[in-house]
C-alpha positions in Angstrom: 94.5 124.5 115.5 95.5 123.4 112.1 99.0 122.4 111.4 99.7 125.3 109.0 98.7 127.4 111.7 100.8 126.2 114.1 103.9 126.1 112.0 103.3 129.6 111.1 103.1 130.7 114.7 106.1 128.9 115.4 107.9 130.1 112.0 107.0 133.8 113.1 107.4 133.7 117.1 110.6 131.5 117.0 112.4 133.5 113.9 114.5 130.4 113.8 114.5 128.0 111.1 115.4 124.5 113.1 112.3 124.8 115.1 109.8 125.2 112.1 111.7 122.5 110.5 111.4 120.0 113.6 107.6 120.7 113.7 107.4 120.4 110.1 108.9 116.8 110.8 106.4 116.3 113.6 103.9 116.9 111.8 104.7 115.2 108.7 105.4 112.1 111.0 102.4 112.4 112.7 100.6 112.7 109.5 102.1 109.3 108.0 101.3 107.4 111.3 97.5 108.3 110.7 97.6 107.4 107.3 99.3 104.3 108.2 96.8 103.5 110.7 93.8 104.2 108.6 95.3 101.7 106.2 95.7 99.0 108.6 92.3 99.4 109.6 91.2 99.4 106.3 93.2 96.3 105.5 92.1 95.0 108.5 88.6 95.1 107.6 88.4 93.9 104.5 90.1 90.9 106.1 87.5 90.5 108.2 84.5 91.2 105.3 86.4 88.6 103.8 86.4 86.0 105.7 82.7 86.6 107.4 81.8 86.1 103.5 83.7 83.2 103.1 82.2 81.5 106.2 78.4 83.2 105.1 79.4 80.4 101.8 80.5 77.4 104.1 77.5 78.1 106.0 75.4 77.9 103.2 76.9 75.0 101.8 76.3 73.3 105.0 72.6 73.8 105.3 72.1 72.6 101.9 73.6 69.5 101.9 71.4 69.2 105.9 68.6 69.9 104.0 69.5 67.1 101.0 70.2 64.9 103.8 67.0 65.2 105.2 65.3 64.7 102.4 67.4 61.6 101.3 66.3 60.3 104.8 62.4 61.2 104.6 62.2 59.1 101.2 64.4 56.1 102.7 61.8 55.6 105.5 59.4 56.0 103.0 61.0 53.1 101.1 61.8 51.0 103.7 57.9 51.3 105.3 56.3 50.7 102.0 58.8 47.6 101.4 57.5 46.7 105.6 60.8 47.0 106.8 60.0 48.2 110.4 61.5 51.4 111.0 63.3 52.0 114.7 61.9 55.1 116.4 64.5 57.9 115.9 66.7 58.2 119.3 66.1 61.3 121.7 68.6 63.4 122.2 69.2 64.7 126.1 
């Protein structure tokens, strides 16, 4: 049942004007809790959106330089091997 409705039935049934006015109040109140709510939740989210795209970035950022640093370390064997620098076998990880 919609609110209009239901102050209407209570604005016609109850005759007096206290009660339509308290259920106008609840219902206003109820209305501006929701509304508060969905704006939390809103807020909320784009926290989150935020931050998932800030990390998205630092991820990013991360793999590049691993992949720069990878690179950097392919040529320095290269170097060292062609200058007959013996290279030590890369450790194993457990």
């Amino acid at each position: 049942m919609s609110d209009t409705a239901v102050l209407a039935i209570v604005t016609a049934v109850g005759g007096a004007s206290w009660i339509a006015t308290i259920v106008r109040a609840w219902l206003d109140h109820r209305d501006r809790t929701t509304a508060r709510e969905a704006d939390a939740d809103n807020r909320f989210t784009g926290r989150l959106e935020r931050r998932l795209e800030a990390t998205e970035r630092r991820l990013s950022t991360v793999e590049n330089d691993l992949e720069d640093e990878r690179t950097f370390t392919s040529l320095l064997v290269v170097a060292l091997a062609r200058a007959g620098i013996p290279i030590p076998d890369r450790p194993t990880r457990r």
